[in-house]
C-alpha positions in Angstrom: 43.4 -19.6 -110.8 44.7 -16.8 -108.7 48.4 -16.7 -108.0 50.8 -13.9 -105.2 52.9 -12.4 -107.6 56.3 -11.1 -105.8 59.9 -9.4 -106.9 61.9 -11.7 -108.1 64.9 -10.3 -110.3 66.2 -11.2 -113.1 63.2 -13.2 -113.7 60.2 -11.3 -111.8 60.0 -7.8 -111.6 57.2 -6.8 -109.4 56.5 -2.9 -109.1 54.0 -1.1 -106.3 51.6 1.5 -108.0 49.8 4.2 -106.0 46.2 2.6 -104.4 47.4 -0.6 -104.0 47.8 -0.9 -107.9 50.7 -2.8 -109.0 52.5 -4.2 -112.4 54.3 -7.8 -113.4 57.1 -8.5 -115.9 59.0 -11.3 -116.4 59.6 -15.1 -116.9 56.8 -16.2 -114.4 54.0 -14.0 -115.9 55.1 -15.2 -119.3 55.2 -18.9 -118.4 51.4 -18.3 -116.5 50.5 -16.9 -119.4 51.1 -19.0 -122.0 49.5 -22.1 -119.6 46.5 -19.7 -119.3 45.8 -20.0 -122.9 47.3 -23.6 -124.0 44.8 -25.1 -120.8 42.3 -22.4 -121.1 41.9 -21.3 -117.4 41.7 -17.9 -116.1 44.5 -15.7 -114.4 44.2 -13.1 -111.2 47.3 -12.1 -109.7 47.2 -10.8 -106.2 50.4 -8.3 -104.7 52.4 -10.2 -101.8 51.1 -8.7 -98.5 53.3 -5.3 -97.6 52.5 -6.2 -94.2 53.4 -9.8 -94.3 57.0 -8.7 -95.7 58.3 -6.3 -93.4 57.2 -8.7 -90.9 58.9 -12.4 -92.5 60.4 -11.6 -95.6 59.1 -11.8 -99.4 59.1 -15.4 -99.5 57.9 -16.1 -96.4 54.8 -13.3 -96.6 53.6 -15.5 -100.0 54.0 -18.4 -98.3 51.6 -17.4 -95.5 49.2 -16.3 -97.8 49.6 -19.5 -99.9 48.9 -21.2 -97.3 46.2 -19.3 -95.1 44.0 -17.4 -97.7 41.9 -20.4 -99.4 41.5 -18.8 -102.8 45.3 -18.5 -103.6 46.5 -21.1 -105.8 50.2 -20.6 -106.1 53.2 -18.1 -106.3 54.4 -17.4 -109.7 58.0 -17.9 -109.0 60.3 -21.1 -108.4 61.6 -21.9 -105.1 64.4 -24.3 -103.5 62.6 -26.9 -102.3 63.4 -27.6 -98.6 61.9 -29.8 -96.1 60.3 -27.4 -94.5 58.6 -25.8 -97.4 57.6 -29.8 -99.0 55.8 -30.1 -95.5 53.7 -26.7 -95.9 52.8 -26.9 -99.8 53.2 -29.0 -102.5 55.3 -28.3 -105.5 55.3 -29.3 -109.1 57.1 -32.8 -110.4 58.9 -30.7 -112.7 61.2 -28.1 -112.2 61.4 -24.7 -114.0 64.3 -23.6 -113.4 68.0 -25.2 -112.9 71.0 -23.4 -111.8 74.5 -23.5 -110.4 75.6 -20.8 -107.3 78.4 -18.1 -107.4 79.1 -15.1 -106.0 78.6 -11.6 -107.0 81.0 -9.4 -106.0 82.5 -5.8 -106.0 85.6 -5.5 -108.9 88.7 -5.3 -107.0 90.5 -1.6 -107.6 94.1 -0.4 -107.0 95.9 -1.4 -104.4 97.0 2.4 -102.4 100.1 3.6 -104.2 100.7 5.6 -100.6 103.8 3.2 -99.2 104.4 1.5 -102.7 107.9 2.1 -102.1 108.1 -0.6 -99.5 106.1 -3.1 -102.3 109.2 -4.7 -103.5 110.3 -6.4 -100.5 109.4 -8.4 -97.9 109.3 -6.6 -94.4 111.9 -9.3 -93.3 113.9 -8.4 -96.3 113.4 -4.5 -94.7 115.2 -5.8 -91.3 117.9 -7.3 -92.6 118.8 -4.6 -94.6 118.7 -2.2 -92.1 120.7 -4.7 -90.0 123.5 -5.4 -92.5 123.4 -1.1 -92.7 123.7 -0.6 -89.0 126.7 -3.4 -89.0 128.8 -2.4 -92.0 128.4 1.2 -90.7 129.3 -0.3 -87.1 132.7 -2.3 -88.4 133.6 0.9 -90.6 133.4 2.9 -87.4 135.7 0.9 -85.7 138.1 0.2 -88.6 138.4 3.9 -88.9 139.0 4.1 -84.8 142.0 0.9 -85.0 143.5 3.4 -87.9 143.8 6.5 -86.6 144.6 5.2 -82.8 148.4 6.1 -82.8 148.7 3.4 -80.2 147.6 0.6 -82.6 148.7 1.3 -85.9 150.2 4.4 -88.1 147.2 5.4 -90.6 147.4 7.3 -94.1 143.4 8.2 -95.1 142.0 9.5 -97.4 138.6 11.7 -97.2 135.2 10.7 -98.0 134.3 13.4 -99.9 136.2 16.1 -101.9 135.3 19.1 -99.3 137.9 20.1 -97.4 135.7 21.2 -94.4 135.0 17.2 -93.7 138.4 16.4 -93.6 138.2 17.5 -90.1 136.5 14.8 -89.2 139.1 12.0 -89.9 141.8 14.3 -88.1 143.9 12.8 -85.1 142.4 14.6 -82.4 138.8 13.4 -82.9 139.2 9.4 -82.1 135.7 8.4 -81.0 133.7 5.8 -82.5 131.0 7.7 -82.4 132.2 10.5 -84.3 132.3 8.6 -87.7 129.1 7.2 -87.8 127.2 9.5 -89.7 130.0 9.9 -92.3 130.0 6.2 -92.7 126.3 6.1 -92.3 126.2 8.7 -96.0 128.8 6.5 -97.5 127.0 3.1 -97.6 123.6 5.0 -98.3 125.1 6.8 -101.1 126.4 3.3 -102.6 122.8 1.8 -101.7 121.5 4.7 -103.8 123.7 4.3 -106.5 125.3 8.0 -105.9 128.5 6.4 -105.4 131.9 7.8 -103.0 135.0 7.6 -102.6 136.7 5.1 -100.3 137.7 6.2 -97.0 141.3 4.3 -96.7 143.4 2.6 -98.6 143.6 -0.4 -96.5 142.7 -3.7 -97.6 140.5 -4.4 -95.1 138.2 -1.7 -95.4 138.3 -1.8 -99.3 137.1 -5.4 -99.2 134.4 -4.2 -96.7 133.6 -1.6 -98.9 133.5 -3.9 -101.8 131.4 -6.7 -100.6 128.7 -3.7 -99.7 129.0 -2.1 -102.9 128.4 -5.9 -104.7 125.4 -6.6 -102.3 123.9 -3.2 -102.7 124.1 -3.7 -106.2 122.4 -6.6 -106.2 119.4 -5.1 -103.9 119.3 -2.0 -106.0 118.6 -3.8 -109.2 115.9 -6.2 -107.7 114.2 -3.3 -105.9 114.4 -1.1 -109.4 112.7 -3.4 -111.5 109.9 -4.2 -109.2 109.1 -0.2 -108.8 109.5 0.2 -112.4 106.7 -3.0 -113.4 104.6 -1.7 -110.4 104.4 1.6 -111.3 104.1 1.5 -115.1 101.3 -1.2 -114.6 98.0 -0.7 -112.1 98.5 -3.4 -109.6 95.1 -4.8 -108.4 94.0 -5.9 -104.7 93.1 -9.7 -104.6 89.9 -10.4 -106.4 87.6 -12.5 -104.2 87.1 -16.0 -106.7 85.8 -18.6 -103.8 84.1 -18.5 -100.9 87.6 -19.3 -98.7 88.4 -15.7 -100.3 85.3 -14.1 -99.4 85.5 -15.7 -95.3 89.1 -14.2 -95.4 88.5 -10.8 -96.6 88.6 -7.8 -94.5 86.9 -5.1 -96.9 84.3 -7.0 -98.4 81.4 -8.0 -96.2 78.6 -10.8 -97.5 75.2 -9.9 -97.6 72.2 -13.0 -97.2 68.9 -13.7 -97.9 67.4 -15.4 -94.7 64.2 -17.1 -96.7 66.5 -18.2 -99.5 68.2 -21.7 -99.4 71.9 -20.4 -99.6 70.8 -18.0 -97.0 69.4 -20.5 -95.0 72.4 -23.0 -94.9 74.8 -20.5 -94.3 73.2 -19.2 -91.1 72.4 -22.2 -90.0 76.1 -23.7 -90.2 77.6 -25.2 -87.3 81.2 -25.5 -89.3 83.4 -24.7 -91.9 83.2 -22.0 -94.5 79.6 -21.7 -93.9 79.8 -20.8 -90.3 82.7 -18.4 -91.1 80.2 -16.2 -93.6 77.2 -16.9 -90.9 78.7 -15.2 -88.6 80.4 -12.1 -90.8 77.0 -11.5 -91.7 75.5 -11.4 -88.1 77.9 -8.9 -87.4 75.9 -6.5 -89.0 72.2 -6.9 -88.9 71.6 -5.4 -91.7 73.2 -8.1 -93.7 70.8 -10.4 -93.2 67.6 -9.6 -95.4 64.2 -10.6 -96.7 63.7 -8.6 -99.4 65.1 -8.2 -102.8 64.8 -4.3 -103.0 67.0 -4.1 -99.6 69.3 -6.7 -101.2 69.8 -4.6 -104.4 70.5 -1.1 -102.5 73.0 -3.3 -100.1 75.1 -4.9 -103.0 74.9 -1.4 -105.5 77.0 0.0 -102.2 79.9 -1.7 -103.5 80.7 -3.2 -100.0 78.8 -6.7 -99.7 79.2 -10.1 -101.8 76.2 -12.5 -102.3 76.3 -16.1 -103.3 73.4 -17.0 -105.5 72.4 -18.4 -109.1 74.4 -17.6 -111.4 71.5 -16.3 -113.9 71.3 -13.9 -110.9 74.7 -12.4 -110.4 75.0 -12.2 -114.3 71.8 -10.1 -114.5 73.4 -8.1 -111.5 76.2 -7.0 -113.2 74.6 -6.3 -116.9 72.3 -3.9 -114.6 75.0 -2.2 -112.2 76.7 -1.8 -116.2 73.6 0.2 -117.8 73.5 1.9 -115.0 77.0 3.2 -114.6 78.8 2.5 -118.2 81.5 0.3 -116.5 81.8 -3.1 -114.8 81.4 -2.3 -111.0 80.9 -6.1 -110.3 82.1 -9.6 -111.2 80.5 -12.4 -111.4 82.4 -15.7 -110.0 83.2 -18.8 -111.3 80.6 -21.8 -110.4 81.1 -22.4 -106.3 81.5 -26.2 -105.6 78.1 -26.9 -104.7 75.1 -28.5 -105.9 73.0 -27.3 -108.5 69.9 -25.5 -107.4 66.6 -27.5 -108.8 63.7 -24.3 -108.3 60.0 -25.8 -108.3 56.7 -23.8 -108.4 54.8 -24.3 -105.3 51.1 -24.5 -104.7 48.4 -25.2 -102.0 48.1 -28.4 -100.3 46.4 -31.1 -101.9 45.4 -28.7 -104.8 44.7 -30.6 -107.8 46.4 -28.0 -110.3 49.7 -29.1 -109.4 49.9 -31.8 -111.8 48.5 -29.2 -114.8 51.3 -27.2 -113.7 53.9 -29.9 -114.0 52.7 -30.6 -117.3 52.9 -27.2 -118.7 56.6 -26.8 -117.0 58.0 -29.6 -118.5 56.4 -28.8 -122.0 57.9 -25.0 -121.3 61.6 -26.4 -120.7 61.6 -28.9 -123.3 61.1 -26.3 -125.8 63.7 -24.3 -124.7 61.6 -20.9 -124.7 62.2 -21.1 -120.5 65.6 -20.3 -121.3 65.2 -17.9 -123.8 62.9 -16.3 -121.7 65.5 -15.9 -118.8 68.0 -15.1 -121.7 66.1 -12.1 -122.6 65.6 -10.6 -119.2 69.2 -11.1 -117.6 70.5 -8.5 -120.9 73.9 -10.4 -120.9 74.8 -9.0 -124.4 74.6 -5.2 -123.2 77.5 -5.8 -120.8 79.7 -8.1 -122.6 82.7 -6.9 -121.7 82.4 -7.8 -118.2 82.2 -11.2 -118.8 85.0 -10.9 -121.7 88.2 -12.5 -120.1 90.7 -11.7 -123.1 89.3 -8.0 -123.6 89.7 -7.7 -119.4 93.2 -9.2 -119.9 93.8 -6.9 -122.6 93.1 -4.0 -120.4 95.9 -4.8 -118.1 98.1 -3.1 -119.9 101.4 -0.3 -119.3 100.3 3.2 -118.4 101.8 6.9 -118.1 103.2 6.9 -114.4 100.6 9.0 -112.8 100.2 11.7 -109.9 99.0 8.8 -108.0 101.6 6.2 -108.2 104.1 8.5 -106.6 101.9 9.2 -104.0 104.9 7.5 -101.5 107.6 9.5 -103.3 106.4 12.9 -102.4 105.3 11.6 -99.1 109.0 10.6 -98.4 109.9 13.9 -99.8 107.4 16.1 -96.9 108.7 13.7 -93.9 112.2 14.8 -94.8 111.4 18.2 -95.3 109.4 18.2 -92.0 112.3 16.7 -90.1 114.7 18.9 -91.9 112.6 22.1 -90.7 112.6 20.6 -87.1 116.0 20.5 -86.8 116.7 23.6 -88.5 114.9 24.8 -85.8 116.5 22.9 -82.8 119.9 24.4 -84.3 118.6 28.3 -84.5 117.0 27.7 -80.9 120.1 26.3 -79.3 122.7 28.6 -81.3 120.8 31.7 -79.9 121.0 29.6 -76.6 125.1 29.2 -76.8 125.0 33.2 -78.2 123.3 34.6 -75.3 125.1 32.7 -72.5 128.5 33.7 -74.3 127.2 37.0 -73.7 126.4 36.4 -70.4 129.7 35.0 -69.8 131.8 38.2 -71.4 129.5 40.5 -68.8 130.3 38.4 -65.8 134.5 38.2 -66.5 134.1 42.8 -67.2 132.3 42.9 -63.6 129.0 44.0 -65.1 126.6 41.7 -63.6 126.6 39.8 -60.3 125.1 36.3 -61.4 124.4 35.7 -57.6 
């Protein structure tokens, strides 16, 4: 019998030579193999049509030449049955193969560590602190303005601070609103930063202002600490993608199909639901939408794309991406809630080795050596710590407070050095301003310039 051999992975790894030459490995050849000698029948495989595959897709080139060339028996893979397919070949009684779907996708990494500062809260938690600020600095303001108004009430204050030099600015003379702020504005910052300060008055009022700040603040100040501390001592992760709701609503990650594979095939086709959400995030991008496993492999090894398959597939995924670069890149799902996939071996129309096929499938899976078979080539053992839950667990673990996590310190620490700078510089530009006209003005009252 001659059979279209094509690439498969994890179980069929098919491999172009130079001069058409090619080579086979896998579950298939071993299964046509051992019904070669238990029936005694004669093997010739035949390379999928290069041609035909650019042009369709794998699948769809050895269907073609299943179906067109009249000495091709079969494919030596399992397929999804669909109607479609049932209508162009036959298929065996048996099935050789029997999965459930998942998804393989990229292993979530730190979340940026850039604005980590703002983690702890909520940005409505934000706005109402800067709110209750702007009014306690607002009523403080005009406390201070009722005190020292002589028409209103006789005041005794006492200074923010212990420099003498500020004391000017709670003197008699300077009775705007406006003028306190940003002494007020230092004050309840300094309690929200748990520098502390002294009170401005001694009136009740204000100290009962002042106290219900400094009770709120503290209550603030030791939520917000302990949530910096946990988030900085341990990595915090981005939301890994576990269902395919998660996959339809995540921004970073893309999905990746097979259009001549069943999964493929339903999710394009999808008129609602989940299904038509991932149909169209993968026509976004043609490129998403493939026919060949090699493309597929160099799309998902990008680290960008997801892919809902067989499980036996995505495991096999993830053990490779592992040899390749001594860590777990990838993850492999839980089961989806969908049917089990039932995978058939297909053959010509009307040929009358289907049923010798069936047999030899069903004598195959009884035995068990199917599954050892796909056991041996998926390689779960080599990567058994990405598919280890407690040792991943484990892992999670407190850390030295890197460079990294105060990434949002230092970048507070630049934007107030910038500003700082900046109005250094609006101060030196408009003291030599105020300098130069004084000058200006001296020389005009001594007669030695006519400004007209």
């Amino acid at each position: 019998m001659k059979f279209v051999a094509i690439h498969n992975p994890p179980f069929d790894i098919f491999i172009r030579g130079p001069n058409g030459t090619f080579t086979v490995r896998g579950v298939a050849l071993n299964i046509i193999n051992w019904m070669s000698r238990y029936y005694n029948f004669k093997v010739t495989l035949v390379a999928v049509n290069e041609t035909l595959v650019e042009k369709f897709g794998t699948n769809e080139a050895a269907y073609h030449q299943l179906i067109e060339e009249k000495d091709i028996d079969g494919i030596i893979c399992a397929f999804g049955l669909t109607l479609d397919r049932m209508k162009r070949m036959d298929y065996t009684s048996s099935f050789s193969w029997v999965d459930g779907f998942s998804l393989v996708v990229p292993r979530p990494g730190e979340e940026s560590r850039l604005f980590a500062f703002t983690g702890p809260f909520q940005p409505t938690v934000w706005l109402f602190i800067l709110i209750s600020l702007m009014f306690i600095v607002g009523v403080m303001a005009v406390f201070t303005w009722f005190y020292k108004n002589p028409s209103f009430s006789n005041y005794k204050d006492i200074s923010i601070t212990n420099r003498k030099e500020d004391n000017t600015m709670m003197n008699p003379g300077r009775n705007r609103i406006s003028s306190y702020v940003s002494s007020y504005l230092i004050y309840v910052v300094n309690i929200l930063t748990n520098q502390g300060c002294r009170e401005a008055f001694d009136r009740h009022s204000f100290r009962i202002l002042a106290g219900f700040w400094l009770l709120g603040a503290m209550v603030l100040v030791n939520s917000y600490s302990g949530i910096v501390i946990s988030s900085l001592t341990v990595p915090k992760m981005k939301p890994p993608i576990e269902s395919l709701e998660d996959l339809a609503s995540n921004k970073e990650i893309g999905i990746v199909l097979r259009h001549d594979m069943t999964m493929g095939i339903q999710i394009l086709g999808a008129a609602s639901g989940v299904y038509k959400v991932l149909g169209d995030k993968a026509r976004l991008d043609p490129k998403q939408v493939v026919g060949d496993a090699f493309k597929l492999n160099k799309m998902l090894e990008t680290g960008k794309y997801a892919y809902p398959f067989i499980q036996t597939f995505n495991t096999w995924f993830v053990a490779l991406q592992y040899k390749k670069d001594g860590r777990c890149r990838f993850h492999a799902t839980k089961p989806l809630p969908v049917p089990h996939g039932y995978y058939f071996w297909l053959t010509k129309k009307g040929s009358s080795n289907t049923k010798l096929l069936s047999d030899g499938l069903i004598k195959l899976w009884e035995s068990g050596i199917t599954r050892f078979w796909t056991n041996s080539a998926i390689g779960l053992a080599k990567a058994a710590e990405c598919f280890d839950s407690k040792r991943q667990k484990s892992s999670a673990r407190q850390v030295p407070i890197r460079l990294y996590d105060l990434t949002s310190a230092f970048l507070i620490l630049g934007i107030g050095l910038g500003l700082a700078i900046l109005c250094f510089l609006i101060e030196l530009i408009k003291s030599k301003f105020q300098q130069g006209r004084r000058q200006l003005m001296q020389l005009k009252g001594r007669g030695c310039i006519d400004l007209k």
